[in-house]
Structure formats: C-alpha cells, structure tokens
C-alpha positions in Angstrom: -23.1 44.3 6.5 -25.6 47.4 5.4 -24.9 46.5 2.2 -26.9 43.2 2.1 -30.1 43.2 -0.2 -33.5 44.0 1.1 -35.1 40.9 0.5 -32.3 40.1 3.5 -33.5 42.3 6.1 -37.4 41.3 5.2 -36.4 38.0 5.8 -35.1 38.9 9.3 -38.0 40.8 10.3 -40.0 38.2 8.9 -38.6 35.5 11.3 -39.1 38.1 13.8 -42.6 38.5 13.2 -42.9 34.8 13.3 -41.0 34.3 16.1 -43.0 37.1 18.5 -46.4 35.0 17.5 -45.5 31.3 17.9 -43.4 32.1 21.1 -44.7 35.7 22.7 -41.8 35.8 25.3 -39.4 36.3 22.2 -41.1 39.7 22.2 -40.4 40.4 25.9 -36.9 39.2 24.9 -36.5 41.5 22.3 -38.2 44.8 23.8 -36.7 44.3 27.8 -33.3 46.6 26.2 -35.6 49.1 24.6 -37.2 49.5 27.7 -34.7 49.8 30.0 -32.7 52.5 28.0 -36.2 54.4 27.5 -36.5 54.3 31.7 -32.4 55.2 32.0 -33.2 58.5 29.2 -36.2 59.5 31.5 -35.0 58.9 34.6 -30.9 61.1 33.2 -33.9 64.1 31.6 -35.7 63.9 35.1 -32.3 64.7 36.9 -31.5 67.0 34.1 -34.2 69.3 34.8 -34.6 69.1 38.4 -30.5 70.2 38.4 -32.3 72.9 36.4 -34.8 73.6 38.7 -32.8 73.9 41.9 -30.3 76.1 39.9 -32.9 78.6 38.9 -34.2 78.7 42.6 -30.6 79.7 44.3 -30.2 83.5 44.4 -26.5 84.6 43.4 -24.5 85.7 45.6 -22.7 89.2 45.4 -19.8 90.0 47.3 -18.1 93.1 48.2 -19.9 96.0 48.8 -23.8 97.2 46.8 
C-alpha cells in the first residue's frame, strides 16, 4: 500500500483538507486520537518521573553492622 504514487496520497490529503473546511467537526474527528495518546504519553512520563522522584528521595538501607 506504500507503494502507491504520490499523486495518491496528495489526493488523500487533499480531500482531507477539503473535508476539515466544508465540515470543521471532520477535524475534531480526525485529531480526538492524536490527542488522547498525546494526554496518555504525558500523563505515563508524569508517572515516570515522579517513580523517579520518590526513588531518589528513599535513603537505602544498610544492614548488618557500620
């Protein structure tokens, strides 16, 4: 399916285009899955680095004797 021409693709982004200004919702449409996995990527980096955060806080242990 890669393998199509470009004149292929520029059509599909043409009737994208076209699409987005007659009807603007089609843009909601189209971007609501971007979004989402940009808010699921902050929100897994967030957790990422607060992990980090609380690890670089605790004070190993030792055991046995100093």
């Amino acid at each position: 399916m890669a393998a199509r021409s470009p004149s292929f693709w520029l059509l599909i982004a043409v009737l994208l285009v076209t699409g987005i200004m007659v009807h603007p919702s089609l843009a909601a449409v189209i971007t609501v899955p971007i979004d989402v996995a940009l808010i699921v990527a902050l929100r897994w980096q967030a957790h990422r680095e607060g992990r980090a955060a609380e690890k670089a806080l605790r004070v190993p242990l030792r055991r046995g004797f100093i």
